[in-house]
VOKE-73780 format. One record per residue (C-alpha): x, y, z. Coordinates in pm, whole numbers, plus 50000, padded with zeros to 5 digits. Layout:
N
XYZ;...
END
This chain:
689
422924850170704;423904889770704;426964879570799;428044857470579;426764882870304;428974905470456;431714884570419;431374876370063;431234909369907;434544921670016;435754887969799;434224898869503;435464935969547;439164920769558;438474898169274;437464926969102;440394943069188;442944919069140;441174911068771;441884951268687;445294952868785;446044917768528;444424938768228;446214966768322;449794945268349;448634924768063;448214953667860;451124967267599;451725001667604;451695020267268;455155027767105;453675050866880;453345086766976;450475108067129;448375128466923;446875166966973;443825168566843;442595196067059;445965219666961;446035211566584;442515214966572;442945252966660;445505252966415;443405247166138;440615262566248;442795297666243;443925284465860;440635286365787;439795321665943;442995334065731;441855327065426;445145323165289;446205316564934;447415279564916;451125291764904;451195307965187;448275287865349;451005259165301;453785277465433;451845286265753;451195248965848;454705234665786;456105261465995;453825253966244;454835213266241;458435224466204;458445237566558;455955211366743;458365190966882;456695157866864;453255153666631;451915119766665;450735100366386;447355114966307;448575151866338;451235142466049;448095128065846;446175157965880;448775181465733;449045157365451;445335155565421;444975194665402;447585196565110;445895164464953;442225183064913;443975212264808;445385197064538;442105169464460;439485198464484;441205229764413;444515226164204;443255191264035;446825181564035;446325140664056;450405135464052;451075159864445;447505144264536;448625109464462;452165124164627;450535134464976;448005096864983;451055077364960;452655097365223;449615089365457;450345052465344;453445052265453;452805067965800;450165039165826;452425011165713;452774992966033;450614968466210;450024992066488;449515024866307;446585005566067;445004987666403;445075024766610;443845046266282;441905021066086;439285045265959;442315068965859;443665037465685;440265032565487;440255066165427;443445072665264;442775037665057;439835051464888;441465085864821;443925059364624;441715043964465;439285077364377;442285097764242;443475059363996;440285068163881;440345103363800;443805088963574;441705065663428;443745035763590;440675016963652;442474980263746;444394996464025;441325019164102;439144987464151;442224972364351;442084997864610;438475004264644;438014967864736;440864970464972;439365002565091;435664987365109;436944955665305;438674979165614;435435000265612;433534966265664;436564953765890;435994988466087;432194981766135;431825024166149;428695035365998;430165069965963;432905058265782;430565037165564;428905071865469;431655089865369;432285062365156;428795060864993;428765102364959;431955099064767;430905070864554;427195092464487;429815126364403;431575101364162;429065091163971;427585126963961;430515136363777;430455109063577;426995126763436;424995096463655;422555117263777;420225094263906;422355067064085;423975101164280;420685114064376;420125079364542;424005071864687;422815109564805;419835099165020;421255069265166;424445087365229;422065116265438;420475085965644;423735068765757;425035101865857;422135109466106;423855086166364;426915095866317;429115116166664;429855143866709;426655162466627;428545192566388;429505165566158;426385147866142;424905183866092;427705190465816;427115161565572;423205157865606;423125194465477;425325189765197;423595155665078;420195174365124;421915196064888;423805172164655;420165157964612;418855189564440;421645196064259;421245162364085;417685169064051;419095200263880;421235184663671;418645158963514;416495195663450;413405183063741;413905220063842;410315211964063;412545184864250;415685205564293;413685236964425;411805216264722;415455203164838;416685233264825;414025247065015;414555217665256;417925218165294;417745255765440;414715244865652;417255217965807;420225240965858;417255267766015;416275236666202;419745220166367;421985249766392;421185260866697;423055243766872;426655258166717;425975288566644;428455301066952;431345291866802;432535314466515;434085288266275;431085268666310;428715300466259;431105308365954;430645275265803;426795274865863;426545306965672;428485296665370;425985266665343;423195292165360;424945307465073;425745276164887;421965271964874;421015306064742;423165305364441;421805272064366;418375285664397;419255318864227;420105288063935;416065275963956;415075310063922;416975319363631;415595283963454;412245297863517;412935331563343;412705348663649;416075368663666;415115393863935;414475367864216;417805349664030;419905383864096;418485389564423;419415356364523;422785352664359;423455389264561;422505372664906;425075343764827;428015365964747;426965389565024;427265362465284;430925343565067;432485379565102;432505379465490;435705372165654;435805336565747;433545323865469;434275304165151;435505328664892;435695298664648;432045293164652;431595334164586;433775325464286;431795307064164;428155323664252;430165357364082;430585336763782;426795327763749;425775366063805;428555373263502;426735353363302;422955365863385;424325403363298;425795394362954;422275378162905;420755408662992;422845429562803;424455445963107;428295449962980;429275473863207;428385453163482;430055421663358;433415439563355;433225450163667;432075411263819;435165400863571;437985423263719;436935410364055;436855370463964;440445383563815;441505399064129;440125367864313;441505340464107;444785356864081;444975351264453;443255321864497;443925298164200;441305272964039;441535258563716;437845251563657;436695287663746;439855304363538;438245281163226;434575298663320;436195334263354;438305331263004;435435320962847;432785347663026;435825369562917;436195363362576;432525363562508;432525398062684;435335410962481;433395401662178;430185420662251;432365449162358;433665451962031;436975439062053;437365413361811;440905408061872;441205408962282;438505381862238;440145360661958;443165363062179;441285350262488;439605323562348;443205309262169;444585315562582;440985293962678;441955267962414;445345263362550;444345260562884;441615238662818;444145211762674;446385212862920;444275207463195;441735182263018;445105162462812;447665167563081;445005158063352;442495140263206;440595153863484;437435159163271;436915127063139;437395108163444;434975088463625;434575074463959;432305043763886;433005039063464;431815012463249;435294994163288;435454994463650;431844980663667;433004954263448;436144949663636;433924943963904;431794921163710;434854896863578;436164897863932;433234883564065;432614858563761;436234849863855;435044846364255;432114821964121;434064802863904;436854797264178;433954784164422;432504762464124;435964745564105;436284744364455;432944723364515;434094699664197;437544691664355;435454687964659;433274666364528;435964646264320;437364639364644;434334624864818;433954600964526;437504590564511;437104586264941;433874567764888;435514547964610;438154540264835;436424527465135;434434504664878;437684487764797;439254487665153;435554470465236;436404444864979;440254438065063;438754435665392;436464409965341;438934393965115;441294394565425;439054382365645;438714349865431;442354344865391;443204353065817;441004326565892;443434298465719;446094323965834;444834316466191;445424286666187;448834284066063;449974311966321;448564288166592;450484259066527;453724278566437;452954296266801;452434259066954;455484244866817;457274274766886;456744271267230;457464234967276;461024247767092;461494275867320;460734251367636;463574229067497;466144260467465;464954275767816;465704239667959;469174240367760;470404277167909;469074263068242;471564229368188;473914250968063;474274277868317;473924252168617;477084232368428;478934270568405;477694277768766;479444235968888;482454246568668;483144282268862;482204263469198;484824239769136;487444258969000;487044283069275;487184255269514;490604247969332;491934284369366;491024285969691;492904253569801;495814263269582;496144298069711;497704287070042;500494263569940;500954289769677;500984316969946;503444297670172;505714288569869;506134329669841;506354334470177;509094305970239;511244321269937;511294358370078;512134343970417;515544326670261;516274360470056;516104383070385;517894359970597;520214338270416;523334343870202;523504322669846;525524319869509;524284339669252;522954306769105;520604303669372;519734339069387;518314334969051;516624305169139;515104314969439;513854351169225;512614329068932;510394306369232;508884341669393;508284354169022;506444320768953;504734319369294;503514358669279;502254349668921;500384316569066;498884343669352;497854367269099;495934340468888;494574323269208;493124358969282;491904364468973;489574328268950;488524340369274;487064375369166;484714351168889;481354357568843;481254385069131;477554388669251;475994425769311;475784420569707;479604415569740;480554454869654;480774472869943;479194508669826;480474537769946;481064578369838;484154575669549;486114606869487;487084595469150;489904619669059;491674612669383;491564571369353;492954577768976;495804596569135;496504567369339;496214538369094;499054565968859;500834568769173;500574533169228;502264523368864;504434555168827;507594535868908;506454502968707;506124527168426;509494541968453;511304512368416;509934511368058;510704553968048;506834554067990;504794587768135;500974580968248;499584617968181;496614623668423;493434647568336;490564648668564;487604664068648;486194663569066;483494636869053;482124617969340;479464586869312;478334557369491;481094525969402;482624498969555;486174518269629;488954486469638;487134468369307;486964502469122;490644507169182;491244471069085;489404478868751;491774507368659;495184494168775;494254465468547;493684487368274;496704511168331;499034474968415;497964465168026;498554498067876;502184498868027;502314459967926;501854466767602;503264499167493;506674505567364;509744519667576;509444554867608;505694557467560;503084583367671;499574560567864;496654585167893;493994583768145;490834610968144;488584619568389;485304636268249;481324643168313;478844635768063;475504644668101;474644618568401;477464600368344;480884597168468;483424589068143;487164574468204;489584567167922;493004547867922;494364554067593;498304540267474;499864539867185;500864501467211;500604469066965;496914474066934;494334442566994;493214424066700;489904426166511;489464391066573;490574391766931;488014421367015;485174399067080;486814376267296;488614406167540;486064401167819;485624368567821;488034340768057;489304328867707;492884314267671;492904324867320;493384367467434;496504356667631;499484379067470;502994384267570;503964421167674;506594442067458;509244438767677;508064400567734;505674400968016;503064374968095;499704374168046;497254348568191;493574361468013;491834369568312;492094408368389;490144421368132;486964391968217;487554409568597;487344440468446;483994440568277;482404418568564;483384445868843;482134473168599;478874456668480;477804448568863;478174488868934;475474492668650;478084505468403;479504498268036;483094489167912;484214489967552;487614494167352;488634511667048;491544498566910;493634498666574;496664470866565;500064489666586;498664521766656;497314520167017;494144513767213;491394531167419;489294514967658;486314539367827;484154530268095;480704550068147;479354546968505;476304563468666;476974597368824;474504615269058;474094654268879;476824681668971;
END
């Protein structure tokens, strides 16, 4: 028994084999191109370092595509991607944001792209469908976050599935739902904590832990918002150990820290308690300033401390914070904060004691404020509105009513089907009655049918036996005749060799031979009656060459008539009976040249056809007929017709003919028109080429 286990396993091992290299053959190489996650990501990573303002942050990363000679399809989407939050987040310019998603569409517009980068697909459908919102287009909106919900579901990626739910939850937080984000929040926080690789699990479960408190904060539970605050900078102190050696990750881990403290430095000025506020708003600029760190989150942490000194009465201060937002902004554009700092401005202005710098900075405030809130509608906007719930709503009324209707024409239909089997039942049974009688009748039409067809088999029997004792006897006739005949010819061409006559007997003795050949030929011609299948003598027929010799055969008969018989053939061989077959076409070519004008062209073809082997004698004679055409192949005195120049016909040939033709398992037939010429074609069985 070891060795037969020893002999098995190597079997399995090559199955195993052979099964690898069939996936491997059976599989279809990509024709898109490869990506480089690992270079761009350095790329980016270095944008970020540089904190760049967007112009030149923009011009940096298209020179760098311009000379990467080949960026697959995903490095093209993130450079669209990184201008597309720019302009969502930063600019709030909906018409380049809606500009750079479409681009990402169109990268993904192929069957392949959207099967390889399926959650980039989702993805860019729900930035579609978020920034329709922010217009207020909420049919198209709905549109594409179904669209975008159904390849999320399609893709079965729970990470995916949260960064769908956090940006739903940071919709309807600015949409003033407070509530409904704080829970989209949470349950955002949980499907992120399986989520690989472990920075960007770390990344959004500290900024939902966040997000939580700040809609605490927002609904004024300042208890609520303080203890996730407090937790969210136990969890960073908890799970950031593990990237702290990297510098962009240590960067980014820092600005959260910071993120936190100005939104605690926010808890602490709603409790009245401005020192730990200022201390705390201090930290988060502190940390924001560092190179590497988000200057747009010290922005807006410098904006809050703006507006703690002008409630403390500290103007000098203010200025100083509001030169530096200046300096910032003027470098790093945002709309929202350049609203805060014209109105901190203004309001600072007036308390200075100019009246007219602040009337003038609240009329540049007012301006601005309309054409970013009218122009954009960016303010007003909502991610989950009243309309798009009902959208929703109607679209699923619309689902229900669809499957109502469905069931009803279901139903219909199983009613009408039950209907009709109740009335087939009944014909049936009705049926049934009638076949009985029916039955009956049948029967005794079948019986007397028979006894009728008894009487006609009996007839053909009589019949044929009476054809079969008229063939007997008038080959017996031939047969006796064809020796007198025979010696009658002979005897004549015997006096013309040897013996001198008048030209009387000349003529005489030629009109004898004339009328003993004829009697020869139509003694010959009984004979060949009725030929049975065992009489051919079957042998390999080169069909071209045996039509050359029946032409070669008639070529002089023809000339005395100036008629030319044109030859076309193709090299065909097949089983035949080789003396018959050239019987059957010398007949055919003697008629055509019997009964074509002087000077006429006779046609014979040679051609394949599938399995068969075609031949055509075409003239352009007298023409047969329609009433003769039924009789040509029958021994029928009626078909008997004089040549053109007066030659005899005895009605025999053509019956020959179709006999010799039908016992080699072929077909005859003629096409003719009278006074225009005829075309008989034979078909016979041909062996393939």
């Amino acid at each position: 028994m070891p060795g037969l286990n020893a002999d098995i396993l190597p079997k399995k091992w090559w199955l195993a084999v052979v099964m690898v290299v069939l996936l491997v053959a059976c599989h279809k190489p990509s024709s898109l191109p490869p990506d480089h996650p690992a270079y761009f990501d350095k790329i980016f990573h270095r944008l970020d370092s540089m904190n760049l303002p967007p112009d030149q942050a923009f011009q940096f990363v298209d020179s760098v595509y311009t000379h990467f000679p080949s960026p697959g399809v995903n490095d093209r989407l993130r450079r669209l991607d990184y201008k597309g939050q720019y302009y969502f987040y930063r600019a709030h310019d909906l018409e380049n944001t809606m500009r750079c998603i479409d681009s990402s569409l169109l990268l993904l517009s192929g069957p392949e792209e959207q099967s390889r980068y399926r959650s980039q697909y989702a993805k860019c459908l729900i930035d579609k469908a978020e920034t329709y919102q922010l217009e207020n287009n909420y049919e198209n909106a709905l549109f594409y976050y179904r669209k975008g919900l159904e390849a999320i579901r399609d893709l079965g990626d729970s990470c995916t599935m949260a960064e769908y739910t956090q940006r739903v939850a940071m919709a309807s937080y600015r949409a003033g739902r407070f509530s409904e984000a704080r829970h989209l929040f949470e349950l955002a926080f949980h499907q992120f904590a399986a989520c690989r690789p472990a920075f960007k699990s770390f990344v959004y479960g500290q900024c939902n832990l966040d997000n939580i408190g700040e809609s605490y904060a927002a609904m004024k539970k300042w208890d609520s918002a303080a203890y996730y605050y407090d937790s969210t900078l136990s969890y960073i102190g908890r799970e950031c150990a593990p990237f702290m050696s990297d510098s962009g990750h240590r960067a980014y881990i820092e600005t959260a820290r910071a993120v936190v403290y100005g939104n605690q430095g926010d808890c602490s000025l709603h409790r009245q308690d401005t020192a730990t506020a200022w201390l705390l708003y201090q930290k988060s600029i502190l940390l924001n300033m560092r190179p590497l760190h988000d200057s747009g989150n010290a922005l807006t942490v410098l904006v809050k401390s703006v507006r703690l000194h002008l409630a403390q009465g500290q103007l000098r201060e203010a200025g100083t914070v509001l030169r530096n937002v200046r300096t910032m902004l003027d470098r790093r554009p945002d709309a929202d904060m350049d609203l805060d700092w014209r109105k901190l401005h203004a309001e600072w202005l007036a308390r200075s004691g100019d009246i007219s710098g602040a009337w003038q900075s609240l009329h540049a405030l007012t301006d601005l404020k309309d054409s970013l809130y009218s122009a954009r509608a960016f303010a007003s906007t909502v991610d989950v509105p009243d309309a798009l719930v009902h959208l929703e709503d109607k679209n699923t009324i619309h689902v229900l009513q669809q499957r109502d209707q469905e069931k009803t024409a279901y139903l219909t239909l199983a009613l009408l089907i039950v209907l009709m089997l109740v009335i087939i039942a009944l014909l049936i049974r009705r049926g049934a009655r009638r076949s009985n009688a029916h039955i009956l009748q049948l029967n005794a039409l079948n019986k007397a049918l028979r006894a009728e067809n008894r009487q006609t088999q009996t007839a053909i029997k009589a019949l044929n036996e009476d054809q079969a004792m008229y063939l007997r006897s008038l080959k017996t006739i031939a047969h006796d005749l064809r020796n007198p005949v025979g010696a009658i010819s002979s005897a004549v061409s015997l006096l013309q060799q040897h013996q001198e006559f008048d030209q009387q007997s000349k003529t005489m003795l030629n009109l004898i031979r004339q009328s003993a050949d004829s009697s020869l030929h139509l003694v010959s011609g009984i004979m060949q009656l009725d030929l049975p299948m065992g009489s051919l003598k079957m042998e390999p027929v080169e069909l071209e060459k045996l039509l050359e010799s029946c032409c070669a055969t008639l070529q002089f008969r023809a000339g005395e008539k100036k008629q030319t018989i044109r030859l076309e053939a193709e090299p065909i061989t097949l089983p035949a009976d080789h003396d018959k077959l050239w019987r059957v076409i010398i007949n055919l070519l003697d008629n055509a040249i019997k009964f074509s004008p002087v000077g006429a062209d006779i046609d014979i073809k040679l051609y394949r056809r599938e399995n068969k082997a075609i031949i055509t004698v075409s003239d352009k004679g007298i023409g047969i007929p329609k009433d003769m055409e039924g009789k040509l192949f029958s021994v029928d005195a009626g078909v008997k017709r004089s040549g053109t120049a007066g030659e005899a016909s005895f009605g025999l040939g053509l019956a020959i003919v179709s006999q010799i033709i039908r016992v080699h398992g072929g077909n005859i037939s003629v096409m003719s028109e009278e006074h225009q010429g005829t075309t008989f074609r034979i078909e016979l069985q041909a062996p393939a080429a």
